[in-house]
Structures are given as structure tokens and as C-alpha cells.
C-alpha positions as CSV (number, residue, x, y, z in Angstrom):
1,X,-122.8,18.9,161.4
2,X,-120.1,21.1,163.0
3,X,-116.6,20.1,163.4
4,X,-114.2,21.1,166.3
5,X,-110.3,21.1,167.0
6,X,-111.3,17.0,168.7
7,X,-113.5,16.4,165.6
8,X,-116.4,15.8,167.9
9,X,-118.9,15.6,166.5
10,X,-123.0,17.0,167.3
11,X,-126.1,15.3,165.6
12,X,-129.1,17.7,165.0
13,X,-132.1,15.9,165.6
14,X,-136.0,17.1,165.4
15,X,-138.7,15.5,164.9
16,X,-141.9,16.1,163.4
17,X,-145.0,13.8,162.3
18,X,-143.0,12.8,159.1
19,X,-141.1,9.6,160.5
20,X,-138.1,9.8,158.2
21,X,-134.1,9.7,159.3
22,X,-131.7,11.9,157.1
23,X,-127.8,11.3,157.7
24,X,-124.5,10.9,155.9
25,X,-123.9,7.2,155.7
26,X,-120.0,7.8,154.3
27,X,-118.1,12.1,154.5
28,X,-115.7,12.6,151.7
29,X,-112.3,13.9,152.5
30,X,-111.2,12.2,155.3
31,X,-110.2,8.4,155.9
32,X,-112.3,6.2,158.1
33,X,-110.3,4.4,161.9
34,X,-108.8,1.9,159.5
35,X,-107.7,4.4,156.8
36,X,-110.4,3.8,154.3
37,X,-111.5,6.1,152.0
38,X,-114.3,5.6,149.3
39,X,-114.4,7.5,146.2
40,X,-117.4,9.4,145.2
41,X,-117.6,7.5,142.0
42,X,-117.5,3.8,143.5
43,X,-121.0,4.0,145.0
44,X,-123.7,1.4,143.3
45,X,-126.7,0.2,145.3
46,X,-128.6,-3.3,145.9
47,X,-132.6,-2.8,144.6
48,X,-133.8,-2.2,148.4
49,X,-131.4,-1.2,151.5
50,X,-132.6,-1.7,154.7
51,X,-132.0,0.1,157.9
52,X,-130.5,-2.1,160.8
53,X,-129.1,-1.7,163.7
54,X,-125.3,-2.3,164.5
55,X,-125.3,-4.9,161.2
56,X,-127.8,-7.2,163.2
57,X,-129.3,-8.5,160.1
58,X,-132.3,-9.8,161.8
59,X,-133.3,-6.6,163.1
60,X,-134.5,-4.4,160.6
61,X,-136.1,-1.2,161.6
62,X,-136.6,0.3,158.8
63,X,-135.8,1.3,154.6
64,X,-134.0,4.2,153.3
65,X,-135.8,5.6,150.8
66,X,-133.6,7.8,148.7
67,X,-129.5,7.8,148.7
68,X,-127.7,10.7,147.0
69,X,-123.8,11.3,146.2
70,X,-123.0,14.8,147.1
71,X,-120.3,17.2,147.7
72,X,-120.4,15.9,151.7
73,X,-121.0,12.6,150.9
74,X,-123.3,9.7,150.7
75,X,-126.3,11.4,152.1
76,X,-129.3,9.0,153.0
77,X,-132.8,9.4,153.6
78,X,-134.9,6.3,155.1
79,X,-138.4,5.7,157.2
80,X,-138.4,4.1,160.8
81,X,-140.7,1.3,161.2
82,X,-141.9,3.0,164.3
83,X,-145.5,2.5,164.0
84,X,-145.4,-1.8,164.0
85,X,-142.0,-2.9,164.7
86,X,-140.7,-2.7,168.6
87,X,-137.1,-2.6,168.0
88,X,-137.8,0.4,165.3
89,X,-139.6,2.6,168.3
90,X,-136.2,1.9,170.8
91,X,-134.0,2.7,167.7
92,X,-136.0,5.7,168.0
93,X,-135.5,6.7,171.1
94,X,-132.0,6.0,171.2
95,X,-131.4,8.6,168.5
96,X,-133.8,11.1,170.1
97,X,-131.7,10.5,173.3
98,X,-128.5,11.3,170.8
99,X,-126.9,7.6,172.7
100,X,-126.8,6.6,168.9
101,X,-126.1,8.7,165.9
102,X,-124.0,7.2,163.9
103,X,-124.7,5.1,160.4
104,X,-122.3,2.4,159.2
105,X,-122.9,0.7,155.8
106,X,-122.2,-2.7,154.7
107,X,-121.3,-2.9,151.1
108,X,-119.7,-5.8,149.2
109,X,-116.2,-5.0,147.5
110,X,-115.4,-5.4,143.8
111,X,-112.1,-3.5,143.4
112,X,-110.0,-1.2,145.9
113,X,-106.6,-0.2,145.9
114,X,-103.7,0.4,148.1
115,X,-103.4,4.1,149.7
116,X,-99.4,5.3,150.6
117,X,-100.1,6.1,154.1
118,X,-102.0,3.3,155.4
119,X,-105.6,1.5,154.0
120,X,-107.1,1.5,151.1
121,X,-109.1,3.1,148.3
122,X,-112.2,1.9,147.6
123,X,-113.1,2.5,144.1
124,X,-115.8,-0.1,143.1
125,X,-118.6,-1.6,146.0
126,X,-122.6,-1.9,146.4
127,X,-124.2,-0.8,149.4
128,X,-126.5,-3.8,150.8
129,X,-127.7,-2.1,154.1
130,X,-127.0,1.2,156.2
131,X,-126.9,0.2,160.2
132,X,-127.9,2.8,162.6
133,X,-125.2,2.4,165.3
134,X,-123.3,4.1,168.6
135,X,-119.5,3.8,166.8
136,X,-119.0,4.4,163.3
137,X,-116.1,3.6,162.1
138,X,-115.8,6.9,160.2
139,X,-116.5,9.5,162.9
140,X,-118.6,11.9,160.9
141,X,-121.1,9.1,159.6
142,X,-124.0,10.4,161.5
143,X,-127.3,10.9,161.4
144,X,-128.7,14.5,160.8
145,X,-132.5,14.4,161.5
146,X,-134.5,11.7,163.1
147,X,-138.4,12.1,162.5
148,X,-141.4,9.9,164.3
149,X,-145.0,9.3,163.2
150,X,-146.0,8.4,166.5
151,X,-143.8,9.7,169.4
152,X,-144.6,13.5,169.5
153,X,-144.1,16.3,167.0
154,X,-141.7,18.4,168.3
155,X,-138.2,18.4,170.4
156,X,-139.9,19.8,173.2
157,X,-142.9,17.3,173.8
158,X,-140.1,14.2,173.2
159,X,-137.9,15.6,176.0
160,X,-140.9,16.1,178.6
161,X,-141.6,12.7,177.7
162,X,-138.4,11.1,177.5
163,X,-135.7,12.8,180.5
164,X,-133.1,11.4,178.4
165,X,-133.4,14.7,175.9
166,X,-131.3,16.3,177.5
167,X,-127.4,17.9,177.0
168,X,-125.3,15.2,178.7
169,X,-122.3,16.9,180.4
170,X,-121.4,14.0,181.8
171,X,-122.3,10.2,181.7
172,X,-125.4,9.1,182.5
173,X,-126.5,7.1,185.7
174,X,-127.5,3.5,184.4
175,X,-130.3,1.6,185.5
176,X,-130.0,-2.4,187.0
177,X,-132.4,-3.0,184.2
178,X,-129.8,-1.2,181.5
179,X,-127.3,-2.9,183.0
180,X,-128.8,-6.6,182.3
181,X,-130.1,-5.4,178.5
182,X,-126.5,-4.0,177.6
183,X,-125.3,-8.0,179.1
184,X,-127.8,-9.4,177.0
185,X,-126.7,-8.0,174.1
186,X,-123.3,-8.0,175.0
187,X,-124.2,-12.0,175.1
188,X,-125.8,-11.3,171.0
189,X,-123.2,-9.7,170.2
190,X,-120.5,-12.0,170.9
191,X,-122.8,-15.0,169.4
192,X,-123.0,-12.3,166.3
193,X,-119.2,-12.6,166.2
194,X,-118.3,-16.4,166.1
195,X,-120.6,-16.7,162.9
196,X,-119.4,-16.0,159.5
197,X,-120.0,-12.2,158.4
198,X,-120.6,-10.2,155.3
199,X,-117.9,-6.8,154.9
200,X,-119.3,-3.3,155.9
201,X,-116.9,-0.6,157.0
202,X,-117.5,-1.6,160.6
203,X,-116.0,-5.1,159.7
204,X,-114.2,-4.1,155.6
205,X,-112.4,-7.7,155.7
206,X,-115.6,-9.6,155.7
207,X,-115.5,-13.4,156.0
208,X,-117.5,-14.6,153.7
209,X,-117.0,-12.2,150.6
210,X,-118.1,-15.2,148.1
211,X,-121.3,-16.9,147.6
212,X,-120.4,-20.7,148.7
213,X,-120.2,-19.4,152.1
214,X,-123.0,-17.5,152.4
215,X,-125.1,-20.3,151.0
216,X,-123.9,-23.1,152.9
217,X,-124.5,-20.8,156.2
218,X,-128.5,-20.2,155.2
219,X,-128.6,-23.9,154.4
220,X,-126.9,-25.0,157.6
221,X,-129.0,-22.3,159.8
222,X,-132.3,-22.1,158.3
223,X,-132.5,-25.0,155.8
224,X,-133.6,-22.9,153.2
225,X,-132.5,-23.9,149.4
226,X,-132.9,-20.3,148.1
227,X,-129.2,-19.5,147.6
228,X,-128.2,-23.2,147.1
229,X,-130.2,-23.5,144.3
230,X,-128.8,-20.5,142.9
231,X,-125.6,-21.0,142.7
232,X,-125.4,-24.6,142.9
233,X,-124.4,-26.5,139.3
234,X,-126.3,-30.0,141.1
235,X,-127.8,-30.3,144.6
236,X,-130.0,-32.9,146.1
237,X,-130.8,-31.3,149.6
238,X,-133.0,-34.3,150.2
239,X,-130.0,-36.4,149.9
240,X,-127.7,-34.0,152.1
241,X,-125.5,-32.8,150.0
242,X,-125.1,-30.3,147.2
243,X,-122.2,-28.9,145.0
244,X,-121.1,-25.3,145.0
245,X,-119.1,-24.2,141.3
246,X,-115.0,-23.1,142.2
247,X,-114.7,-20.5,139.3
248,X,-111.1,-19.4,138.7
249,X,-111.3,-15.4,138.5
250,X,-108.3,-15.6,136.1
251,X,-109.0,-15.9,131.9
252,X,-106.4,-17.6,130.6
253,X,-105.3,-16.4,127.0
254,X,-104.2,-19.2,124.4
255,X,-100.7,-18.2,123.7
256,X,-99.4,-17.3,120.0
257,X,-96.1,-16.5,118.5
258,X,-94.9,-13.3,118.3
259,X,-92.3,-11.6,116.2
260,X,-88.9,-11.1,117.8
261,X,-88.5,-7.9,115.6
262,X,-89.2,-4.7,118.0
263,X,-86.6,-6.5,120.2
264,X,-83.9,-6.8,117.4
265,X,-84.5,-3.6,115.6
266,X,-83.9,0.0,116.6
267,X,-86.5,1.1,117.8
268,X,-87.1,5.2,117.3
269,X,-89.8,7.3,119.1
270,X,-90.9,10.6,117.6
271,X,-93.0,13.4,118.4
272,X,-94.2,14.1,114.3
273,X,-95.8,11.6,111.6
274,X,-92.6,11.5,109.7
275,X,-88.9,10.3,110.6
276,X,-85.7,10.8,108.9
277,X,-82.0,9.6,108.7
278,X,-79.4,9.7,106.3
279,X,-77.0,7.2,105.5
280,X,-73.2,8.0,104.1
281,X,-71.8,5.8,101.4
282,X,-68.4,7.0,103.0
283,X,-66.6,7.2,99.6
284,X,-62.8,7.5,99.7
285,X,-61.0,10.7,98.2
286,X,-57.9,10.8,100.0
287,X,-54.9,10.6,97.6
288,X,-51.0,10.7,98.0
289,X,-49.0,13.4,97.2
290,X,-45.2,14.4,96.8
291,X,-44.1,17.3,98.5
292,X,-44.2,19.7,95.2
293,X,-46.9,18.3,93.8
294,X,-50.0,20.3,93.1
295,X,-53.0,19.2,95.3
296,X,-56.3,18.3,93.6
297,X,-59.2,20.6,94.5
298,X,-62.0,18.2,93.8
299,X,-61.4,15.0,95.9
300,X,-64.3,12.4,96.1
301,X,-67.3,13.4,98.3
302,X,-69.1,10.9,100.4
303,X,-72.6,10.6,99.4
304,X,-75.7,10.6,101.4
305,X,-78.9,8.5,101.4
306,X,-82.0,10.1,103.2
307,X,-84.7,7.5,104.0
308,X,-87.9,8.7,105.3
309,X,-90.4,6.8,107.9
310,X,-94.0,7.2,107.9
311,X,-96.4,5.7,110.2
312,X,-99.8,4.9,110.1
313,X,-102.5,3.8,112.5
314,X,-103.5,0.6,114.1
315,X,-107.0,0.3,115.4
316,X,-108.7,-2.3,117.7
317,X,-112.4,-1.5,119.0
318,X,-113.3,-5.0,121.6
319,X,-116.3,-4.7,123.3
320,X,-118.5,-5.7,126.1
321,X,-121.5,-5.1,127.5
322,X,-121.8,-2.8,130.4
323,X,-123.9,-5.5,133.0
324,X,-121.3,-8.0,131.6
325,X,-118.5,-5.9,132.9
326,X,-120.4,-4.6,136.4
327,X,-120.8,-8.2,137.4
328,X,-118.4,-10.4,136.2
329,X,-116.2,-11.8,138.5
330,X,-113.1,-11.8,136.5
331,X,-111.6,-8.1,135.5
332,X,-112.9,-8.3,132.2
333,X,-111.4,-4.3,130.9
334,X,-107.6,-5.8,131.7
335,X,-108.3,-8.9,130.0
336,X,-109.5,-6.9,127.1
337,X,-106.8,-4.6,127.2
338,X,-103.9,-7.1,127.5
339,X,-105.7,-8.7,124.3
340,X,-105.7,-5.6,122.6
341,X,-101.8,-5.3,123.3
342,X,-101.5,-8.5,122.3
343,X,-103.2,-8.3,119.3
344,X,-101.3,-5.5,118.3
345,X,-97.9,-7.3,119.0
346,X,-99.1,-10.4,116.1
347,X,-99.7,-7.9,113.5
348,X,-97.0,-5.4,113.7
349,X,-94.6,-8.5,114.0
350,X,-96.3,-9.9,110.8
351,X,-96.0,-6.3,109.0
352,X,-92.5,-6.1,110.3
353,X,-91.5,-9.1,108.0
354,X,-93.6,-9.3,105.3
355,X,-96.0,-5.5,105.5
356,X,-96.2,-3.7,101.7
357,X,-95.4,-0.5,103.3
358,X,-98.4,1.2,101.8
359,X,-99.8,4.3,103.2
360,X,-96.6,4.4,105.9
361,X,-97.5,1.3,106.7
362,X,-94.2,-0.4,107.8
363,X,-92.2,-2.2,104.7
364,X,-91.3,-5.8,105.7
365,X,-88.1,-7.2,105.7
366,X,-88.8,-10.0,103.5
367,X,-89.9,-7.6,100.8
368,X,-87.0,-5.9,100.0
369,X,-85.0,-7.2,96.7
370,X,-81.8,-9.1,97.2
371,X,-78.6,-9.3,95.0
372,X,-75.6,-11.3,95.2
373,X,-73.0,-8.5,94.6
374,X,-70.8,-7.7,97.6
375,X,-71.3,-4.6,99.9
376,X,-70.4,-1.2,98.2
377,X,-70.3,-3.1,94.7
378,X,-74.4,-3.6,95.1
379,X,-76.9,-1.3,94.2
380,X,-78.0,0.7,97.2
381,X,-81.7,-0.6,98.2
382,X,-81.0,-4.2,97.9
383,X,-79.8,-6.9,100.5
384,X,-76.7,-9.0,99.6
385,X,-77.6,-13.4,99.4
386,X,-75.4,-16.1,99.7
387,X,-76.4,-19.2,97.4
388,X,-77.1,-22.5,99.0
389,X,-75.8,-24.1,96.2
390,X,-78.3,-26.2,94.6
391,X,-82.6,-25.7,95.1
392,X,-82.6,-28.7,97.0
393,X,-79.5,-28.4,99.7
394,X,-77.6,-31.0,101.3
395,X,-76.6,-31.1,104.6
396,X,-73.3,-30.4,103.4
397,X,-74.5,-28.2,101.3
398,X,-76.7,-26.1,103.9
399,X,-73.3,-26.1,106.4
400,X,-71.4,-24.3,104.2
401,X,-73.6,-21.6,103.0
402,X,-74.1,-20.6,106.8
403,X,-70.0,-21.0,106.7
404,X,-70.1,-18.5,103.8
405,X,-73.2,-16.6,104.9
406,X,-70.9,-15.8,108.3
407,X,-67.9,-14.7,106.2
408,X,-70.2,-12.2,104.1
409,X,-71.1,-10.1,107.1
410,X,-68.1,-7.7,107.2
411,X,-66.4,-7.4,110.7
412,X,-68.1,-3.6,111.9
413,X,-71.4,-5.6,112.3
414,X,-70.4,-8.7,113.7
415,X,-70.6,-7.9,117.4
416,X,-74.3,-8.0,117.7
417,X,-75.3,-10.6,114.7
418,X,-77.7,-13.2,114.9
419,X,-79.5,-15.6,112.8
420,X,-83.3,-15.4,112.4
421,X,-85.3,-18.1,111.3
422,X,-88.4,-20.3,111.5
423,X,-88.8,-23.6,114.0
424,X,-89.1,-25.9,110.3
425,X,-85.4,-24.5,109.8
426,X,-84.0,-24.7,112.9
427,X,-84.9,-28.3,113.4
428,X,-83.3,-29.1,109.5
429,X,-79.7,-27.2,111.2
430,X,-80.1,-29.3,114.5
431,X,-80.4,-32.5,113.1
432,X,-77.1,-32.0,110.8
433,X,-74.5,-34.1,111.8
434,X,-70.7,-34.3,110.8
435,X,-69.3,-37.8,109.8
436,X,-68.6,-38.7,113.5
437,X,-72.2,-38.1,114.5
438,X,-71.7,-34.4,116.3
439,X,-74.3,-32.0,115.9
440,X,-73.1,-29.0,113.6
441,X,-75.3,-27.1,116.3
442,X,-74.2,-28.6,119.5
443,X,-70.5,-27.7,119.7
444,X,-70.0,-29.7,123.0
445,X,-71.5,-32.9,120.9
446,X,-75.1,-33.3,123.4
447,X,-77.5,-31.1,123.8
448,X,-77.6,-29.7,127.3
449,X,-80.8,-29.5,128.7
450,X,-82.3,-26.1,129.8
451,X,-79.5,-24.0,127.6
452,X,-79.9,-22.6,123.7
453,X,-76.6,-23.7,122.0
454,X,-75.2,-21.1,119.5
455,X,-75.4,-21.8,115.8
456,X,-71.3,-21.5,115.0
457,X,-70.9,-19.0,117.8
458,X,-74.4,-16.8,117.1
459,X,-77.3,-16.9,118.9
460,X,-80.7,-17.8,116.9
461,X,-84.1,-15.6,116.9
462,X,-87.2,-17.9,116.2
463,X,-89.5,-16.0,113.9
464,X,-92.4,-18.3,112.4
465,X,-92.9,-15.1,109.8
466,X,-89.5,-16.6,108.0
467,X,-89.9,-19.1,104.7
468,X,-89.3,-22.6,104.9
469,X,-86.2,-24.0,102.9
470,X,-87.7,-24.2,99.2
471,X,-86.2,-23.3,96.1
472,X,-85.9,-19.3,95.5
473,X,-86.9,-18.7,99.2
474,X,-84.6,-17.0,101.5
475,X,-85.5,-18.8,105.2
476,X,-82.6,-17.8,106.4
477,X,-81.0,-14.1,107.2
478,X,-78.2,-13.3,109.6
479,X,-76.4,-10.0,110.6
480,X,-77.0,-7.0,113.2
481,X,-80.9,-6.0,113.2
482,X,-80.6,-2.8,115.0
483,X,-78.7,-1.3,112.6
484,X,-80.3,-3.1,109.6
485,X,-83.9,-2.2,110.3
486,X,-85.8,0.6,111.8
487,X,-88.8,0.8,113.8
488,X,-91.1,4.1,114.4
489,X,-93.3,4.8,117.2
490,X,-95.9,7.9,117.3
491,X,-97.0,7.2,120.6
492,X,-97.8,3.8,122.4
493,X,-101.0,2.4,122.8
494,X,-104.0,4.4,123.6
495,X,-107.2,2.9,125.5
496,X,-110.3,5.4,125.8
497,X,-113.0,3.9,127.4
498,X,-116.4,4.7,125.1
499,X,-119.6,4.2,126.7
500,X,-122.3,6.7,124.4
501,X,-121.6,5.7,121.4
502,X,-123.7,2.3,121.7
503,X,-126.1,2.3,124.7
504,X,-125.6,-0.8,127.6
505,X,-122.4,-1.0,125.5
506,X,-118.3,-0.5,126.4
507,X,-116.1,-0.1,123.8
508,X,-112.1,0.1,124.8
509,X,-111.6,2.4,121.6
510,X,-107.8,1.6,121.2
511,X,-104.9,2.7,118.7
512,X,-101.6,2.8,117.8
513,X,-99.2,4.3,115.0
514,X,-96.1,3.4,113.9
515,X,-93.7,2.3,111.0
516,X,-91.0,0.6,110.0
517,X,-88.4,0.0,107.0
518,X,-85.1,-1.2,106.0
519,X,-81.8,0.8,107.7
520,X,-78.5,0.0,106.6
521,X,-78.8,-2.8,103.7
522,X,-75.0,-3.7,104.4
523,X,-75.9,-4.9,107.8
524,X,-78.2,-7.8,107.1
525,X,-77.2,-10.8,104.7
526,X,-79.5,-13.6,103.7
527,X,-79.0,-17.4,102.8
528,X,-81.1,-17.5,99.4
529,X,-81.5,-21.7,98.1
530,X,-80.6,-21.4,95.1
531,X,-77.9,-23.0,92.7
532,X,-76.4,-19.4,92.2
């Protein structure tokens, strides 16, 4: 193929006693009239493609033999039926004559995408059959050679025997016999076009790009149960009828709970495997002096606390057979994906609460000892508890340790406390009511439909990872999470697709690595049952 300024485009043609045909079915590199292009990797093929003319399934003319993805494109190599099939000999002659020299293939689509300038990207089809045709959608799918059996050996012997072999300057003078075959098939053609139709790139939004439709046409044409009965989940085509399956191309995941943490905590990203922050006690030295008297060299000094965060990695291998994911219907990788996300959100959310910390693992909130002392008079490492009163609260008793619980939390971390706690505790709190009947946690005295009342003016996390109220549990803790506990991120999730490692197998090799730990231990303050 050459290529000029206009992009015309000239076939070479010869023939010889081979009867093959050798073209480009799809040229990389440039979009087709509806701005199309394919990618070199999306190709897959149906077991036998035939050769057609202008998608006219009905006329078959011949097979392509051999298909190749190269540099140029999707370069094709079929036979002619030239030697038993009518229509095959004037496909023939209509290339020889170079009056058709195009190729158009008709694919089914499985996934595409959205180009910025116009059309699409198509990165996942199957070729069902390659038409010969006169316009090609893409200008430079054409065929290159065109080879007979029985009509000559050479270019020169098909010209003397066919005047149309020749350079055509100019259009050619049509015969009253042309004239009434091009109205016949003018007359096919639009007959062609009122009945439903499978995609190619001639027609890329084909009608009938599900199975239903394309069985209930054979059955309705041809009365053949072929496709019926493979796709049908009952038929009775004696009876008239039969029922096609509706699948919904969606998988719906059964929803858990997830840990409100990474939204509460402060969440750090870092470039090493190790993170570090120091925390200041903030001793006071400042002391008053006179005007003469001597000033003292050796005032308090505030202290520091380093903590350290490791992290370690999370690992999730699903996996799927390769036919599984070429021919299911749903997007099976993004399901897997999402699951693998998901997946990892329940078990970091778990280690976030309750985690050991081992092998910078992230250390759970829950596991870090508690101790009734106030701030600054507690041992640094430990979180401060309010008593419930008694191992078995009362109402009464439960309202005024959250009374007291709110008082603990000095005033620097008040602006962005809440209370965290499991669904069992939150519906003990609602149901508390004062002598009149009113709700301690409905300060309006109802419950207004569609809005999340405050608990005494804080908002309340749900976290099913929190105890229930027993004795010597701690179900409840309230304060300001992002500066009371730290999360770590390496890096976010990582999906590599592995397809060698098992054979007919895909495994979405996926990790993650982070950490996690206590921050500032005056920050977070939890209601302990307990008689002291």
C-alpha cells in the first residue's frame, strides 16, 4: 500500500494459480470514519472466519485461513471459493477489476473505552467474519493480493479477458444490465437493513449484541432450535413458546461493617518502612523573679517522647480461571479487585482496634493499658478511664459517667471529639430516658426521622470492633481520634495481574503495607464499667 497527501489509497492485485486473498482487515495508527481505533492487543478470533461479501451473511465466498497481528495491522490471508461457488468467481472479478478492495470485519465487543477526541478504543472484541467490500469504513482496510485457481495465472491474461483490468481515470460507462443488478441489490440491501444486525466496524453499534435476540431471529426466520436450545433455561418450541435467561451483568457483594478508624485517625503517608514523631510533655520552668534577684540557670526542660511506626504487609492472592474471565459476562477482574479492597478495609479496621502490633503490625486501640489518674499525673503509655460506677450500671448510672467521661477530656481536644462505640451500646444510651420520658439522646424529646442526633452535643462513630457493656470492659471511648491515634501508609494497594505462575490460571497478586499505633494518650478517654 502507498499513501498520498488525499490518503487514497491503491490495491496491488496479481494473480497466480494459488487462489488465495492477502489484505489488512484493520491498519494501526489511524482512527476509522467514526473514530475507532482497535488496539493491537484486543484481537481474539472465533474457531473459523468466513469471508463474505459486504456482511451478507448468506453469501459466503470463501475462509481466511491464517490471521496475524503485525506492526501494520491485522493482516489476513483466506481462499476464494472460486472453483464451486458463483458469487465467489464475481467477488473475484470485482477485485481483479479493483471496483472492490476493501475488507471490513465484524467482531463482537466485550470492553471499549472512550477516546478524547471523538469514538472509542477498542480494547477487547472477537473477529466472527472479514467481508470483502467497496467502502471500508477504515480507508486503508484493503486487500493486497487477490489469487484464482481458475481464472488465468497472470495480470496480463485476466485483463485480455476481462476489459475491466484496466487504470480507470475516470468512471466507468455502466451497462442497462449493471444498472438492474446494482437495483437488485440496492433492493437486498435495504431488506438487509430493516432486520436486526450483529456489530462489525461497518455497523460498531450493532443491534442485537446479546444472545436472546439473535435466537429469537433464527427461530422466527428459519425455525431452527439450535440457539434456542442453547441458551434457553425451558423451551417447548412445539408448544410456541420458549424462555430466554435475563442475567444481571452486575455481582452484587453482601455488605459488611467496616471500621470507622482510617476516617477518624491521622492518617500519614511515607516514602520509608519506618515513621517517627515526638511528643513534648511541655513541662513548666518559668519562675518569678524580683528585680535583684539572681536568675536560676537550670529551669525545667520539656521532655520529649519519640514513638516509632512500622508497617508490615497485607497480602491477598484471588483467583480465576483464564476461560472464566474471557467469557464471562460480568467484569469479573473489578469485581475481584473491589473485593480485594474490601477485604483489606475489614482487617485493617479489625487490627486498628484490637491488632498485637507484632512484626509492625499496627497496635490496636483496645490494647493499650488504661489508668484512672488524670492527664500529666498518669504514666505516659497509658489511656485515662472514667468508672461507671458499679459492674452492672444503671441508667443513671451510665448517664453520668458519659457526664463525667465529657468533663475528663480537657478543652484543647474538644473541638473534634466524638464517641465511638458498638450498635449493642448505642441502642442501651437511646433507650435511656429521664423521669419525664425524654430521651437522654434525643435532645428535642423524638427522634427525627432521616437525622443522627448527637449524644450530649457529640457526634457517635459506630464501630462493631468495640466491647459490649460488661464488667471490666471498656465499650465506650470518646475524645479527638486524629490526634489520639496514628495511621501509616507505605503505599496503597498494589494489583499485578499473574498469569505464568499457574497455567489457564489469573491471579490478581495484591498487597498492601501499613501500620498503626497510639498518638497522644491525653487525647482519648475511655468509659471503663467498673465500681472504681
Amino acid at each position: 500500500m502507498t499513501y498520498t497527501g488525499t490518503l487514497e489509497v491503491k490495491a496491488e492485485v496479481s494473480i497466480d494459480d494459488t487462489g488465495t486473498v492477502t489484505g489488512i482487515a484493520w491498519p494501526f495508527g489511524k482512527p476509522d470514519s467514526y473514530g475507532d481505533l482497535i488496539e493491537p492487543t484486543a484481537f481474539k478470533f472465533a474457531p473459523e472466519i468466513p469471508m463474505i461479501v459486504e456482511h451478507e451473511q448468506r453469501q459466503v465466498v470463501g475462509i481466511w485461513n491464517s490471521h496475524e497481528v503485525t506492526d501494520k495491522g491485522l493482516e489476513v490471508k483466506g481462499r476464494l471459493f472460486v472453483e464451486g461457488v458463483g458469487p465467489a468467481r464475481e467477488a473475484r472479478r470485482h477485485l481483479v477489476a479493483g471496483s472492490m478492495s476493501g475488507l471490513s470485519i465484524g467482531y463482537q465487543l466485550h470492553e471499549h473505552k472512550a477516546r478524547p477526541e471523538g469514538g472509542r478504543v477498542l480494547t477487547d472484541l472477537t473477529i466472527t467474519e472479514i467481508s470483502l467490500c467497496r467502502r471500508p469504513v477504515h480507508p486503508d482496510a484493503r486487500t493486497t493480493e487477490v489469487k484464482s485457481i481458475t481464472e488465468g495465472n497472470s495480470m496480463e491474461n485476466e485483463a485480455v479477458q476481462n476489459p475491466l483490468v484496466v487504470e480507470q481515470k475516470s468512471d466507468p460507462v455502466v451497462s442497462q444490465e449493471e444498472v438492474k443488478a446494482l437495483k437488485a441489490r440496492m433492493d437486498a440491501f435495504e431488506a438487509k437493513s430493516n432486520r436486526i444486525r450483529g456489530a462489525n466496524n461497518n455497523h460498531p453499534n450493532g443491534q442485537n449484541d446479546n444472545s436472546e435476540k439473535k435466537a429469537l431471529e433464527s427461530f422466527m426466520r428459519t425455525g431452527s432450535i439450535a440457539e434456542v436450545k442453547a441458551i434457553a433455561t425451558d423451551s417447548n418450541v412445539d408448544g410456541g413458546y420458549f424462555v430466554l435467561p435475563t442475567t444481571d451483568l452486575t455481582i452484587r457483594s453482601l455488605l459488611t461493617d467496616l471500621s470507622p478508624m482510617r476516617g477518624l485517625a491521622e492518617v500519614v503517608s511515607i516514602a520509608g518502612n519506618k515513621y517517627e514523631r515526638f511528643y513534648s510533655l511541655g513541662k513548666r520552668g518559668a519562675q518569678k523573679v524580683s528585680e535583684r534577684s539572681d536568675r536560676p540557670q537550670d529551669t525545667a526542660t520539656p521532655n520529649l517522647i519519640k514513638h516509632s511506626y512500622g508497617v508490615c504487609e497485607y497480602y491477598a492472592a484471588p483467583t480465576t480461571t483464564r476461560t472464566l474471565l474471557e467469557d464471562a459476562a460480568v467484569d469479573l477482574s473489578s469485581w475481584l479487585i473491589n473485593n480485594v479492597v474490601h477485604d483489606f478495609a475489614e482487617t485493617e479496621g479489625e487490627d486498628f482496634m484490637t491488632g498485637d502490633g507484632a512484626d509492625n503490625s499496627p497496635k490496636g486501640l483496645l490494647t493499650y493499658p488504661t489508668a484512672s489518674e488524670k492527664d500529666f499525673a498518669r504514666e505516659w503509655g497509658k489511656f485515662q478511664y472514667v468508672a461507671a460506677g458499679a459492674t452492672a450500671p444503671t441508667d443513671a448510672q451510665l448517664s453520668d459517667a458519659l457526664i463525667k467521661l465529657i468533663s475528663t477530656l480537657r478543652r484543647p481536644y474538644k473541638g473534634n471529639a466524638v464517641f465511638l462505640m458498638n450498635s449493642a451500646t448505642a441502642l442501651r444510651l437511646r433507650q435511656i430516658k429521664d423521669t419525664t420520658g425524654r430521651y437522654l439522646w434525643a435532645p428535642t424529646g423524638n427522634l427525627i426521622e432521616g437525622v443522627d442526633h448527637p449524644l450530649l452535643g457529640f457526634r457517635v462513630e459506630i464501630d462493631e470492633s468495640m466491647p459490649d457493656i460488661g464488667s471490666g470492659e471498656t465499650p465506650i471511648a470518646f475524645g479527638d481520634f486524629k490526634q489520639g491515634y496514628v495511621i501509616v501508609d507505605r503505599q496503597g494497594i498494589r494489583v499485578e495481574q499473574d498469569s505464568t505462575t499457574r497455567k489457564g490460571w489469573i491471579v490478581f497478586d495484591s498487597y498492601k503495607r501499613l501500620g498503626g499505633g497510639a498518638g497522644d494518650f491525653n487525647a482519648i478517654k475511655f468509659l471503663k464499667i467498673s465500681a472504681n
